[in-house]
Structures are given as structure tokens and as C-alpha cells.
FITI-31337 format. One record per residue (C-alpha): residue number from 1; x, z negated, y negated. Coordinates in nm, 4 decimals. Last residue first. Layout:
REM FITI-31337
 pos     east       up    north
 NUM        X        Z        Y
...
//
This chain:
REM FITI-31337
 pos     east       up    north
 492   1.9472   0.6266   1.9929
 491   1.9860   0.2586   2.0169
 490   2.2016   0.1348   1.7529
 489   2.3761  -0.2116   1.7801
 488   2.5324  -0.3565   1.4481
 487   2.8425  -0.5166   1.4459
 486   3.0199  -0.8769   1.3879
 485   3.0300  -0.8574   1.7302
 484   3.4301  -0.8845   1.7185
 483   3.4066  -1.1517   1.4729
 482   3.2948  -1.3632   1.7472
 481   2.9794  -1.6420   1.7113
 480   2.9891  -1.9043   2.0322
 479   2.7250  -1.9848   2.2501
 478   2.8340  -1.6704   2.4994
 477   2.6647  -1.8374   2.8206
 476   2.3902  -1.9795   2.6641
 475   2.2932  -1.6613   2.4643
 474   2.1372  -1.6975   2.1477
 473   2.0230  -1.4120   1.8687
 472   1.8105  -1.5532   1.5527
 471   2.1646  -1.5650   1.4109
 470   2.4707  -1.5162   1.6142
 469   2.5125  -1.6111   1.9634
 468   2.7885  -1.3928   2.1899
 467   2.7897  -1.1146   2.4406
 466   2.5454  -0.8114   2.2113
 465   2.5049  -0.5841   2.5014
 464   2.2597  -0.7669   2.6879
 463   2.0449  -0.8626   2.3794
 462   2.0694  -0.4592   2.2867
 461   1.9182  -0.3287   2.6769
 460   1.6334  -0.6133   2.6370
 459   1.5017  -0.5456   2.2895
 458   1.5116  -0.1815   2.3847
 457   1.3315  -0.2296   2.6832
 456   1.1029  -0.4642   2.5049
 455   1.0278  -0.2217   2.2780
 454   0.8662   0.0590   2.5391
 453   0.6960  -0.2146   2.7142
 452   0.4826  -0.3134   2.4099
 451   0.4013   0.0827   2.3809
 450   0.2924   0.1894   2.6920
 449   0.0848  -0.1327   2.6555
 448  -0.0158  -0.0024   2.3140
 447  -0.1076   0.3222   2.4904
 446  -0.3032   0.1319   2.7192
 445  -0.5067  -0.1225   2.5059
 444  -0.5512   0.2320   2.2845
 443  -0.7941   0.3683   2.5222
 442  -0.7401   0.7620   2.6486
 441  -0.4048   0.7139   2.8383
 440  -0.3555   0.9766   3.1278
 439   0.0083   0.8558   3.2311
 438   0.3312   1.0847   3.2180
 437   0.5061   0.7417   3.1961
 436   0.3453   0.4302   3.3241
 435   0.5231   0.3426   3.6676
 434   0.8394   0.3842   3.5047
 433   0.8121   0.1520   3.2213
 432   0.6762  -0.0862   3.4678
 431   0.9648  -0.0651   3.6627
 430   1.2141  -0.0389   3.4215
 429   1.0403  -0.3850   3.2451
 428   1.1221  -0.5243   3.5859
 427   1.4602  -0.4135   3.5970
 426   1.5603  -0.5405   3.2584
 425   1.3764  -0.8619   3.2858
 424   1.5931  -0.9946   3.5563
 423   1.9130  -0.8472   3.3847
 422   1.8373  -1.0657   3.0726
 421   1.7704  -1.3787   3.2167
 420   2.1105  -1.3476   3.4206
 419   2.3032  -1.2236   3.1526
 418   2.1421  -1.5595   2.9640
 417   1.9383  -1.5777   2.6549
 416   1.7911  -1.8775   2.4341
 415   1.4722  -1.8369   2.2016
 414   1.2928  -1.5753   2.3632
 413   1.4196  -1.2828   2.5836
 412   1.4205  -1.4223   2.9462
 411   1.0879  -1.7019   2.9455
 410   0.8543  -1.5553   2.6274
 409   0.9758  -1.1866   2.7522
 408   0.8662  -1.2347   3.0778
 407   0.5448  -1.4183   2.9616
 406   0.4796  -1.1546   2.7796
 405   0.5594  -0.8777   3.0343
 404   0.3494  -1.0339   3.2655
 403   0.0457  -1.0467   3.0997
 402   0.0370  -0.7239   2.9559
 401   0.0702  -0.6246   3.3737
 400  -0.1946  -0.8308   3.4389
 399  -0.4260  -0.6748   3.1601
 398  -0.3668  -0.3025   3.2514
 397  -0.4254  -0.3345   3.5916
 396  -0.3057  -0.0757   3.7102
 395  -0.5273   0.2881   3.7819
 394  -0.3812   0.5513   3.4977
 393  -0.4289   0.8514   3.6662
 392  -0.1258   1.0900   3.6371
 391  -0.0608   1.3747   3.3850
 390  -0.0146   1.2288   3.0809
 389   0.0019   1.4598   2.8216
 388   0.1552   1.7620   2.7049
 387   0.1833   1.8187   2.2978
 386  -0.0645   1.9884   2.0409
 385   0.0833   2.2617   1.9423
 384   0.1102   2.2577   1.5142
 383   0.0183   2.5749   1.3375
 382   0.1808   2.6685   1.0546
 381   0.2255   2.4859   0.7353
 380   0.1673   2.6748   0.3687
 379   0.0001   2.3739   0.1982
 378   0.2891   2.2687  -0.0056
 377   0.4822   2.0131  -0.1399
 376   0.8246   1.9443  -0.3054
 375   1.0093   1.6108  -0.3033
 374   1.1007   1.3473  -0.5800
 373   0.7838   1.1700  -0.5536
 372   0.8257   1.1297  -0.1960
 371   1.2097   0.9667  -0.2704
 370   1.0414   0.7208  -0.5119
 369   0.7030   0.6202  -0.3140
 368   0.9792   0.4839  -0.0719
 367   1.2227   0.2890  -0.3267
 366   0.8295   0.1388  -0.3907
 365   0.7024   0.0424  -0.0861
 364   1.0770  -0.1196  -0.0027
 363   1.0543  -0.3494  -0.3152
 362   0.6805  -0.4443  -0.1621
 361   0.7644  -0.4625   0.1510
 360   1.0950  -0.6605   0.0799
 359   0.9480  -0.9042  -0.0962
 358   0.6729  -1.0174   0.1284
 357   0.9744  -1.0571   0.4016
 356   1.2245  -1.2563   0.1928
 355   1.0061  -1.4875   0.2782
 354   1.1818  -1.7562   0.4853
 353   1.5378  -1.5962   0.5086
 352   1.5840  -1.3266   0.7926
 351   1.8445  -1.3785   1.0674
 350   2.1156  -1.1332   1.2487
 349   2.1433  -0.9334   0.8946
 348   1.7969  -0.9640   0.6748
 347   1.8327  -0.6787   0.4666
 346   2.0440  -0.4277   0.6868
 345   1.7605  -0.1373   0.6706
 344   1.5516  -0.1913   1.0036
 343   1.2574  -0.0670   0.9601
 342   0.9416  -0.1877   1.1565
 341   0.9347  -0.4853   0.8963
 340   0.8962  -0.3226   0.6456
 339   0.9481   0.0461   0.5415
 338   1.0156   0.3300   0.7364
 337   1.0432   0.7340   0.6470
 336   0.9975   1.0324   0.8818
 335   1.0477   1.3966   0.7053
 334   1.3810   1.4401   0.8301
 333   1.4384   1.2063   1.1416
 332   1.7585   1.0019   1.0935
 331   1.5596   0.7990   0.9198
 330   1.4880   0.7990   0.5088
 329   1.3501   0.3802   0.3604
 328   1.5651   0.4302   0.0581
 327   1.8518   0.2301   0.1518
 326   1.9118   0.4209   0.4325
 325   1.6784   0.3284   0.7693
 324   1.7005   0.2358   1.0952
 323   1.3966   0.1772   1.2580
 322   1.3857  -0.1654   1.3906
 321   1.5504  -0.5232   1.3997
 320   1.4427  -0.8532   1.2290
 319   1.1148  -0.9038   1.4036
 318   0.9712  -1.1423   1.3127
 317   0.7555  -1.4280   1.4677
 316   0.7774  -1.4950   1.8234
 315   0.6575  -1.8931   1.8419
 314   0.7855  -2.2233   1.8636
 313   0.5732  -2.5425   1.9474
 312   0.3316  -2.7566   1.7358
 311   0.1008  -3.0794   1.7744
 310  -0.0073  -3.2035   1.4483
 309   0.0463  -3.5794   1.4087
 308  -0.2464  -3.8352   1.3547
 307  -0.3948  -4.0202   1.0877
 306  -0.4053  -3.7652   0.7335
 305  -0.3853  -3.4935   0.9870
 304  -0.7181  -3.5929   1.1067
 303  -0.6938  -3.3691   1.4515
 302  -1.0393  -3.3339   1.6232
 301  -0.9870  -2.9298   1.6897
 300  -1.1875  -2.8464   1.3714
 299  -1.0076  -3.1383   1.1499
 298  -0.6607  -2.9211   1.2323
 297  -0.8423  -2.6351   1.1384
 296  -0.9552  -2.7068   0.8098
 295  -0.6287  -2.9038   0.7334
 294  -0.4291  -2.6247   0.8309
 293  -0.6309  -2.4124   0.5548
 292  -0.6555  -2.6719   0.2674
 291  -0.3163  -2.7109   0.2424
 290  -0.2098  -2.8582  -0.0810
 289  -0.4956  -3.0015  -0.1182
 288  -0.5051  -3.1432   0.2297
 287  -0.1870  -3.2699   0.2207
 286  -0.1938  -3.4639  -0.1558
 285  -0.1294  -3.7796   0.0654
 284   0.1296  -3.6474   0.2461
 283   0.2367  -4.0065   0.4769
 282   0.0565  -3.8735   0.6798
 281   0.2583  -3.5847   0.7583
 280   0.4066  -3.5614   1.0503
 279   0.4583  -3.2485   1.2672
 278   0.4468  -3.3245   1.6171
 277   0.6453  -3.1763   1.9462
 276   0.4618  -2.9521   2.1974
 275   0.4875  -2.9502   2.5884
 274   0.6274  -3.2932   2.6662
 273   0.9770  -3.3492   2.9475
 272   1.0772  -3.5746   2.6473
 271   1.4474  -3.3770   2.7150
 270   1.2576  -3.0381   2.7314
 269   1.0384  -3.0489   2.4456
 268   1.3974  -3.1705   2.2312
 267   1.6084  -2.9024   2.3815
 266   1.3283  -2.5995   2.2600
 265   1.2734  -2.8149   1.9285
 264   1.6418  -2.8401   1.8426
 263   1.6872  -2.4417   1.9624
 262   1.3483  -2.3460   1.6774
 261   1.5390  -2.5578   1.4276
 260   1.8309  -2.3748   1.4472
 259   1.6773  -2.0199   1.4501
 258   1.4349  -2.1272   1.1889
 257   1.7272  -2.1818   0.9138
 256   1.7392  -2.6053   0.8228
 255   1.4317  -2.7624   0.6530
 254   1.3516  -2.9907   0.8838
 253   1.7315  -3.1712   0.8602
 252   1.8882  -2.9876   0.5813
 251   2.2568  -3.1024   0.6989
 250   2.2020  -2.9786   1.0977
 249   2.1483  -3.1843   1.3854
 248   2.1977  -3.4998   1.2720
 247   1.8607  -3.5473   1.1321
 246   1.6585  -3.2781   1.3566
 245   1.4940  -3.5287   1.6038
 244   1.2515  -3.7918   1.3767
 243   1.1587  -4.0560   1.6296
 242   0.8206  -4.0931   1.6789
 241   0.7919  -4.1183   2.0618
 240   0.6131  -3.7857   2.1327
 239   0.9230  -3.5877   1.9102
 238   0.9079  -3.5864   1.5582
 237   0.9092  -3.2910   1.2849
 236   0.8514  -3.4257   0.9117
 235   0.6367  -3.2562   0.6631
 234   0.7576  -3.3455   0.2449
 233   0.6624  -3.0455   0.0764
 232   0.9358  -2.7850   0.2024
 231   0.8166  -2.9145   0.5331
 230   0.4459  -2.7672   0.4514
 229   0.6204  -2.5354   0.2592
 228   0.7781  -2.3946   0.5914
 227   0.4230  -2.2555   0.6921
 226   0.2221  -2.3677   0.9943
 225   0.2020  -2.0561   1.1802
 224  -0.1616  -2.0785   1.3950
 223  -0.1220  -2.0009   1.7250
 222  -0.4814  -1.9650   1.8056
 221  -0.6771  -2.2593   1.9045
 220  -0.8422  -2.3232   2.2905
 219  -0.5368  -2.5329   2.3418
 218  -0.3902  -2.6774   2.0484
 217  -0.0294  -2.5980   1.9715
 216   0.0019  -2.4831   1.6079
 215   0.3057  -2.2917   1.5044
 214   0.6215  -2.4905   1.4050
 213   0.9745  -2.3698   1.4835
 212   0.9299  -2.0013   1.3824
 211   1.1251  -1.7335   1.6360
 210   1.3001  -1.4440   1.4993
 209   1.3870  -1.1722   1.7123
 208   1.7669  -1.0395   1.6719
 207   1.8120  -0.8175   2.0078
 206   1.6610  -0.4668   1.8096
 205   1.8880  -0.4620   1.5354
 204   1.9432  -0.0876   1.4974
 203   1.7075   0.2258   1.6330
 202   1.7649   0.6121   1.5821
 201   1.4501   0.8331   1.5338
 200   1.3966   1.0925   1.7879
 199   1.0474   1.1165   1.7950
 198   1.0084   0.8709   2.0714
 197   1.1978   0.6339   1.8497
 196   0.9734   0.6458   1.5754
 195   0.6786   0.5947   1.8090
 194   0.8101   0.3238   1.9534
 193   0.9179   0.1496   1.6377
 192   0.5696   0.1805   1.4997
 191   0.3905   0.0769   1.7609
 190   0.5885  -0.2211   1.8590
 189   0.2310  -0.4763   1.9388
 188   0.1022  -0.6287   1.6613
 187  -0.2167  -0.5258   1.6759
 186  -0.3206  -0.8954   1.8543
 185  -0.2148  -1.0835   1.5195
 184   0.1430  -1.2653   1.5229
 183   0.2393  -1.6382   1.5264
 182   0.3697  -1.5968   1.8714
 181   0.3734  -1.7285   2.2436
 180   0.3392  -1.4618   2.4985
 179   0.5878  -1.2166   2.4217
 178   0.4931  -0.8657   2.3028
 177   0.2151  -0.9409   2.0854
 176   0.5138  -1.0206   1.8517
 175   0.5967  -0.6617   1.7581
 174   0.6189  -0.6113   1.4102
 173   0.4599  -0.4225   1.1186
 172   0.3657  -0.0937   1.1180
 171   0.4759   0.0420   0.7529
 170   0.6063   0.3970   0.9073
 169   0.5729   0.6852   0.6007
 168   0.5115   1.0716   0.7467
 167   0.6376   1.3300   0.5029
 166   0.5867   1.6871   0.6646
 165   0.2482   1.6426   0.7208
 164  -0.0627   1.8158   0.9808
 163  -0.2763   1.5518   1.1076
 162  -0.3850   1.6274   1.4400
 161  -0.7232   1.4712   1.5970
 160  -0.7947   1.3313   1.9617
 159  -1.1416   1.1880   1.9870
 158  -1.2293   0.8562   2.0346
 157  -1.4587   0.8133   1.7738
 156  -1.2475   0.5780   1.5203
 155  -1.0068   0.8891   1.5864
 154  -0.7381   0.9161   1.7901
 153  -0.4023   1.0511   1.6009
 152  -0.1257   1.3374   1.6794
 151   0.1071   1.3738   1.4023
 150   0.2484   1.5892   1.1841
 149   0.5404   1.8246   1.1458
 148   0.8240   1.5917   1.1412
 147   1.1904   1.7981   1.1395
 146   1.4428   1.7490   1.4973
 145   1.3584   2.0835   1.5409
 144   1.0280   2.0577   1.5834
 143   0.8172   1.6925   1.5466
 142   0.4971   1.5371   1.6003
 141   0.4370   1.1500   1.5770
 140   0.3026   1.0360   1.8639
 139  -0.0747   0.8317   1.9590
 138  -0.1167   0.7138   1.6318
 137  -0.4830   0.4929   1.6067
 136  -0.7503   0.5388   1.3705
 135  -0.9717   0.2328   1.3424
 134  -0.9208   0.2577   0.9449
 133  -0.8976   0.5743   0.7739
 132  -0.7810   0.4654   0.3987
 131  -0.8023   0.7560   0.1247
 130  -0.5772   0.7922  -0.1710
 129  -0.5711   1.0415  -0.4468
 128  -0.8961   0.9254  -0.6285
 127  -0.6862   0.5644  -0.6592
 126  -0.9541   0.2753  -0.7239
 125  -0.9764   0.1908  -0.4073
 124  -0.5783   0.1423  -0.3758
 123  -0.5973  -0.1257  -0.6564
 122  -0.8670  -0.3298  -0.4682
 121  -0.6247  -0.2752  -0.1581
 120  -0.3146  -0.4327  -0.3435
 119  -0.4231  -0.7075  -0.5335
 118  -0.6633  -0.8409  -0.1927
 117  -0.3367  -0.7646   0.0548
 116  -0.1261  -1.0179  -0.2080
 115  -0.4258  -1.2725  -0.2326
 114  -0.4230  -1.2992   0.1152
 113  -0.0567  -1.3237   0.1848
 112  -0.0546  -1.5664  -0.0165
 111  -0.2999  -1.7840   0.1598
 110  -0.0718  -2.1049   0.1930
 109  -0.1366  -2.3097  -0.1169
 108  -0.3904  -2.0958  -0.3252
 107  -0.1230  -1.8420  -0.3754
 106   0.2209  -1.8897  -0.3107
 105   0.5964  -1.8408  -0.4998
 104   0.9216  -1.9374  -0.3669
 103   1.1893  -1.9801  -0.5723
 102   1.2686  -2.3666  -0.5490
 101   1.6466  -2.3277  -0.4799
 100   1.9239  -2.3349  -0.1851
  99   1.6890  -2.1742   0.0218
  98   1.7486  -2.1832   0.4391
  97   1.4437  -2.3330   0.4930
  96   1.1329  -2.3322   0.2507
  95   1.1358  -2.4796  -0.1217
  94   0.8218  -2.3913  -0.3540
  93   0.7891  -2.2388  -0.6703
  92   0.4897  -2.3334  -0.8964
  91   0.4841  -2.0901  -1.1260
  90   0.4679  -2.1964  -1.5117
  89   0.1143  -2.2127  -1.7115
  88   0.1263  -2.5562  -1.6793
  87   0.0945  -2.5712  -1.3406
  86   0.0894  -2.2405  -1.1723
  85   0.0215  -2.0809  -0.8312
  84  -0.0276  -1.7019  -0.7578
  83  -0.2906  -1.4840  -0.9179
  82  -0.2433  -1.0927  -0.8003
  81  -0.4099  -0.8479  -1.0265
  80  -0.2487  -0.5214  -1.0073
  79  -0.0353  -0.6123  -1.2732
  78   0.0604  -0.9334  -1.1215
  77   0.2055  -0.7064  -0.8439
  76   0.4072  -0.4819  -1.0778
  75   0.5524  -0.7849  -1.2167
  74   0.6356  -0.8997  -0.9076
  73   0.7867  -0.5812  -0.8260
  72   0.9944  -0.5995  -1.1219
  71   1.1193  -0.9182  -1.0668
  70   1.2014  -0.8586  -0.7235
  69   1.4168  -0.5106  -0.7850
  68   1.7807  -0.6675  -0.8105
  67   1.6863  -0.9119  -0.4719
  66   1.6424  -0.5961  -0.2756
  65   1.8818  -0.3745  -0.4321
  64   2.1771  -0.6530  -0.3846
  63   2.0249  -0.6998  -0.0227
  62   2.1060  -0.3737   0.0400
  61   2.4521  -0.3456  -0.1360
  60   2.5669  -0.6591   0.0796
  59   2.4216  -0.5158   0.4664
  58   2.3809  -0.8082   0.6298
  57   2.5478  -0.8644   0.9287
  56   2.7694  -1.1904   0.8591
  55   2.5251  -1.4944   0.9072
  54   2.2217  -1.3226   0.7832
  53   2.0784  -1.6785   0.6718
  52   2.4157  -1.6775   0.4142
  51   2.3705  -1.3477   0.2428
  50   2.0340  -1.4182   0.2103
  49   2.1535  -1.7703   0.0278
  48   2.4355  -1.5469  -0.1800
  47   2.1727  -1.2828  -0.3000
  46   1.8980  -1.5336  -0.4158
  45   2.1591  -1.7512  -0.5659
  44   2.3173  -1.4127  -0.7458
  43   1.9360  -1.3367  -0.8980
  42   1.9710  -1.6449  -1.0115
  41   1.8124  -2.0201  -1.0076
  40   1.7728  -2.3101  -1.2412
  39   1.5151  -2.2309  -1.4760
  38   1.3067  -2.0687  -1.1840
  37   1.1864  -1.6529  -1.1592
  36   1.3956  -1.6041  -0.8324
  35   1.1550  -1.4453  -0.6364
  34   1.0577  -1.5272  -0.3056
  33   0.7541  -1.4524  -0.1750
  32   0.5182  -1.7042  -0.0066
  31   0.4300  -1.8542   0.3056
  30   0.1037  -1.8452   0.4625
  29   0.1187  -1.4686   0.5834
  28  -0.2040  -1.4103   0.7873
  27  -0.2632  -1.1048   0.5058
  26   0.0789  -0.9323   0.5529
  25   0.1249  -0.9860   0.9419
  24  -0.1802  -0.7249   0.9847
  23  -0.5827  -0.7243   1.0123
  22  -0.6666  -0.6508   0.6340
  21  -0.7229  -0.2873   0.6760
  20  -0.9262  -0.2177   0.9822
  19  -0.7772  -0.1917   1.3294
  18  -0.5307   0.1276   1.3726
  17  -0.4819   0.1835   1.0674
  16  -0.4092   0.5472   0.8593
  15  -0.2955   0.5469   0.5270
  14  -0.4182   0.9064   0.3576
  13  -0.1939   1.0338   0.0442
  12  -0.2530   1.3259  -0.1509
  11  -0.0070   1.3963  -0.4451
  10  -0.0600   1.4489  -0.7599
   9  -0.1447   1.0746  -0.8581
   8   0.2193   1.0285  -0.8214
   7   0.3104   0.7835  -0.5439
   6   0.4023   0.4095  -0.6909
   5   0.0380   0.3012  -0.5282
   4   0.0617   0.4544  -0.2138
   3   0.4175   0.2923  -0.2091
   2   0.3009  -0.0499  -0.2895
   1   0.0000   0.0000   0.0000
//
């Protein structure tokens, strides 16, 4: 939506989505965007605490254009109506891991993410040159000679369509759905990095998944992400018996980088042989102000947070990795951009600071809108074939073998990696990924299943390679960082 809003009026633009328009990582996003708009804080403290959280991979010039252009895309964004916090007629910037400063701005407490999507889509309405098709899902992206042509879409009525372009812009999001504990909405399942690479687009990042600490453990709830504000604000973690377990594990305590806190609470379920640990924070007695949400929910499932501690456990949350990308969103693919989090453009290194994530679509959106702008169109295409499919009968069981994978990839890919973890799940994701191609797949569930197994190869093949622990990436048996991985890994 910030590049179909930064494209000239001139020229058409249709976003397609799969589900309708608000279901996606941007509008369930609780925390906030970070922007460093406080007294005390720089562009250069921005930069150097990114720098930081990527611990050696980032790319330097990349963040520099990232953190350069946030004032200017939040301006932008309070021009097309967002309303984030204030108190006396100054931002209220909150504190979340890994920040050295308060620079992080919400709306209404923990429904930015909301109010962002709500800016941006009443905007887009309003734009004669932009139409949204939603329950419209991409089934490939069409190419010849290496050049995009189009792409192959089923419509809200089932029916197989083409769409004829030569500039086709990737904004899909992550791929959560594919392990079974995560923070992430159900469409969230690799489609966009699939279908890039199937195209021929090349790949980079793919092992670093990042895992939040806290997401809400209630059975029968969904796994509700309890932001980092709510331990920016005071929250405590504490095992079953009380005892607070991430002093002396790291300097910030609760607020250290998700990848370390995520490991603490991993060892700390296991050594109280529990299934959750507890976020405390009674003694918050402005909680349910602040955080009117959580508190909804956690009354809704008989939890007075005000009384009792909140039961929460670690879940898939980002995905760091993707397409790769230039620094203005341009694959290896001509014709096939990325932005967001399905793009992997050197940003967030091996491990992405707390919402850095908001500001990079939105910076991203508009380096985007500013290489389409720049090119030449015209309605004098050919005719595009409509490629082979699936030949076989697709007879599995579609939702056992979902199953499976996640849980495979919750147990061998999560939040600490082994060869031995690793290797299992390689040859059974092989299998299934043989069993499914040259399929008949006329319902989405299975060509996002096609899909879901698709990344987890790559996600698989890239943790395997990459023999040591850096960032959001951990193996047990290489737990130390080496300057000799202090690489990228491309999958072509």
C-alpha cells in the first residue's frame, strides 16, 4: 500500500490478496515503529543499535537508507491520516528490546498496526488508479527469458485468470504458518518467497527465523504476541515458582534481543519441566490502560492480569531472510520487485530489531514506487501461454501432512538446531516435496501446502550449511559465532 500510493497517478496499479485486505502481519502488529523523533536520540543511535541486533550481517549502506528515510515516511504516514500516541502534544515513544532509546511509536497502546493498515487503505480508496482484488490467490508468476510477463491467478470464483504485467511487486509477508507455534495469521504461509523463487529469483537469509519470547499460551486461545512494550513498560518474565529467570542472563534482563530471551525461556520451560512461563505484571497498575487488548483477552480466558500471571511461550515470528533484493527492492528477475518482509535486502542482518519491521515496509514501499515511476509502459504485450500443470491426482491428506511439517519444523528448525535435527527434517520435507510436485491443485489449502513445504526446504538446506550460532540462528553443536560465517547464504 506505500508504494501504490508513491506510484504516479498515471499508472494503473491492481494489489491482489489472497484473503481480504486487513488479514496480514501488518494489522495484528502490536508493537510500534521506530523512528527516532526523541530529544535524546539520532538517526546514528537508530543505525548503530540495528547495526548491533544484526550481529555482523547487516548490510551498513542499507540500513543507513532505511533509518535516513524514517522521518519522511512518517511524515508521509501522518499525512495520510495516521494518529499515534501523544501526551502533551509530543509522541509517546516507547522502549522494546534491543533499543538503546525510547523511539518507538504506537497507536492506541498496542494496535498500531491497525491504525497504520486503516491510514493506508482509506488513502488507497480514494486513488482512481488503484483497484484492490481481494480473495484472489497467485498460483506462479509467469516469466520468458528470465523477464516477468504476468502471472497466473485464481479468482475469488475459482477460476484460473492471467494477468498480463511486466512489473510485478512481492509484499507477501512471512511464513510462520509453517511451524506450529507462531504469532502469525493462517495466510502466512511462504507464498511470496516460493513463488519468487520458482520464477527464478535468487534467495538470501533463509536459516535466520526470528522467534518472540512471549506469545500467549492459553489453550483454546490463539497465540496472541504480547508486545515488547508490555516489558518495555515495566512486565517481568518468571518461571512457575516466581523467581525472575533472565537477570543474569544478559545486562537488559527482559528486555534483552528476542533470540536471547526466546533460548532463556526454551532452558527455563525445560528445567521447571512446565509448559509456559508467566509474564508478571501486577504490580502495572496503569496495565489495562495501557493495554486494553491483552487485558480483554486475558479477562476472556479467566486470567485477571491485575492478580495472576499471564502464561506465555515462544513463537515463529519473522522471518528475517527472503527474496534478495538491491537496495531498491529489484531481484535478479527483471520485472519482479520485493518489499517487506518476503525480501531479503540486508536490513535486519542475522536478527531484526523490535520494529524496525513497520518501518521498513513503508521506506521500502516507497524506494519501490520510485524505480516503477522511473520506467516506461505500454500496452503492446503478446500473448502469454498459460503454463503445464499438475498432472497427478492430488489424494493425501492434506491436513496431516500440514500438520506434520509444523510440528517438524517447531521441534528441528525452531529455536535451537542440531546436524542431526536438521538432516531428519531434510529428508522428510524431500519426501513430501516429492510426493506433491506435478500435482492437480485447484484449492488454495493445497497450493499453500505446496508452498509451506517449498520454504522449509530452503530454510532447512541454509540452517545446515550455516555451522555456527549467530543471531536468531542457533545450533547446539556450533554454539559459538565465527568470523568465517560472517556471510550471507544464497539459494538460487
Amino acid at each position: 500500500m506505500s508504494a501504490a500510493l508513491s506510484i504516479d497517478s498515471r499508472i494503473q496499479v491492481t494489489i491482489v490478496t489472497k484473503t481480504n485486505v486487513k488479514t496480514s502481519n501488518t494489522y495484528d502488529a502490536q508493537g510500534g515503529i521506530a523512528v527516532s523523533v526523541g530529544e535524546d536520540d539520532s538517526l546514528e543511535h537508530h543505525l548503530n543499535d540495528t547495526l548491533k541486533a544484526g550481529c555482523g550481517l547487516c548490510d551498513e549502506e542499507v540500513v543507513r537508507q532505511i533509518v535516513e528515510g524514517s522521518h519522511e515516511a512518517l511524515k508521509r504516514l501522518v499525512g495520510w491520516g495516521a494518529k499515534f500516541d501523544c501526551e502533551d502534544k509530543k509522541y509517546q515513544l516507547g522502549l522494546e528490546g534491543g533499543h538503546s532509546r525510547h523511539r518507538v511509536l504506537h497507536a492506541e497502546g498496542a494496535r498500531t498496526g491497525r491504525e497504520i493498515l486503516r491510514s493506508l487503505l482509506q488513502t488507497v480508496l480514494q486513488r482512481d488508479n488503484v483497484q484492490i482484488l481481494e480473495n484472489h490467490f497467485v498460483v506462479e508468476l509467469l516469466s520468458d527469458s528470465h523477464k516477468i510477463v504476468g502471472a497466473l491467478v485464481q479468482s475469488d470464483a475459482k477460476k484460473l485468470m492471467i494477468f498480463r504485467s511486466e512489473n510485478i511487486l512481492l509484499a507477501t509477508g512471512g511464513l510462520g504458518q509453517v511451524y506450529r507455534e507462531t504469532s502469525n495469521p493462517s495466510v502466512a504461509t511462504g507464498d511470496g518467497v516460493a513463488l519468487a523463487q520458482r520464477a527464478g529469483a535468487a534467495l538470501m537469509d533463509m536459516e535466520f527465523v526470528q522467534f518472540h519470547p512471549t506469545t500467549l499460551y492459553i489453550a483454546g486461545a490463539a497465540r496472541i504476541l504480547i508486545s515488547e512494550a508490555v516489558r518495555g513498560a515495566g512486565g517481568l518474565l518468571v518461571d512457575k515458582y516466581g523467581r525472575r529467570f533472565m537477570c543474569g542472563r544478559h545486562e537488559l534482563a527482559e528486555l534483552a534481543p528476542r533470540d536471547v530471551v526466546s533460548r532463556v525461556v526454551l532452558e527455563t520451560i525445560k528445567e521447571t519441566q512446565d509448559t509456559q512461563v508467566y509474564l508478571d505484571v501486577r504490580h502495572m497498575t496503569d496495565f489495562a490502560e495501557k493495554f486494553p487488548s491483552l487485558h480483554r483477552v486475558c479477562l476472556e480466558f479467566g486470567i485477571d492480569s491485575s492478580k495472576a500471571v499471564i502464561p506465555v511461550c515462544p513463537s515463529a515470528h519473522y522471518h528475517v531472510g527472503g527474496i534478495k533484493t538491491d537496495m531498491q527492492g529489484k531481484t535478479n528477475v527483471e520485472g519482479l520487485l520485493a518489499a517487506g518482509e518476503c525480501a531479503a535486502i540486508g536490513l535486519h542482518g542475522a536478527n531484526r530489531l523490535a520494529s524496525n519491521s513497520l518501518l521498513e515496509g513503508l521506506v521500502m514501499g516507497h524506494e519501490v514506487s520510485e524505480v516503477l515511476n522511473s520506467r516506461s509502459y505500454s500496452n503492446r504485450m503478446g500473448p502469454v501461454a498459460m503454463p503445464s500443470m499438475g498432472k497427478r491426482d492430488f489424494y493425501m491428506d492434506l491436513e496431516d501432512m500440514r500438520r506434520s511439517l509444523r510440528f517438524l519444523m517447531w521441534r528441528q528448525v525452531g529455536i535451537v538446531r542440531s546436524k542431526e535435527g536438521l538432516q531428519l527434517a531434510q529428508d522428510r520435507v524431500k519426501v513430501w516435496r516429492d510426493v506433491l510436485v506435478n500435482r492437480k491443485m485447484n484449492e488454495v489449502s493445497q497450493w499453500e501446502l505446496f508452498n509451506m513445504v517449498q520454504v522449509s526446504t530452503f530454510i532447512i538446506d541454509s540452517a545446515l550449511q550455516r555451522e555456527e550460532s549467530r543471531g536468531v540462528h542457533f545450533r547446539s553443536d556450533f554454539p559459538e559465532t565465527h568470523g568465517e560465517w560472517k556471510r550471507h547464504i544464497e539459494n538460487d
